[in-house]
C-alpha positions, 0 to 999 in steps of 0.5 A: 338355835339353842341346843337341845338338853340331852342330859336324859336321853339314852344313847345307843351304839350299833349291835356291829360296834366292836368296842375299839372306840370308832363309833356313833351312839345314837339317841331318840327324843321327842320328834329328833334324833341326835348323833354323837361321836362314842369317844367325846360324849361331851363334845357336838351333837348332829340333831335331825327331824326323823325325815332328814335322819332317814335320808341321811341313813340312806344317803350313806347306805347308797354310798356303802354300796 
């Protein structure tokens, strides 16, 4: 599988990010999302189809509870 480019996409951090660096950004392009961690821009990329994001984001928000 080759990697997505994600040289244009914008990414998007939380509106609860703090700012001490502990934070996922987020970006949207064509039909996938895409996770990177705040503090390496430039290091690996969790790309999902907007079905798995979904469970993911509520697999966590189970776990949280």
């Amino acid at each position: 599988m080759n990697a997505p480019d994600l040289g244009n996409v914008v990414w998007k951090k939380s509106s609860r990010s703090s700012g001490n660096g502990q934070c996922t950004e987020i970006a949207s392009f064509g039909n996938q999302v895409a996770v990177r961690d705040s503090k390496d821009p430039n290091g690996p990329v969790l790309v999902f189809t907007p079905g798995a994001w979904a469970t993911f984001v509520i697999s966590i928000s189970s776990e949280r509870r």
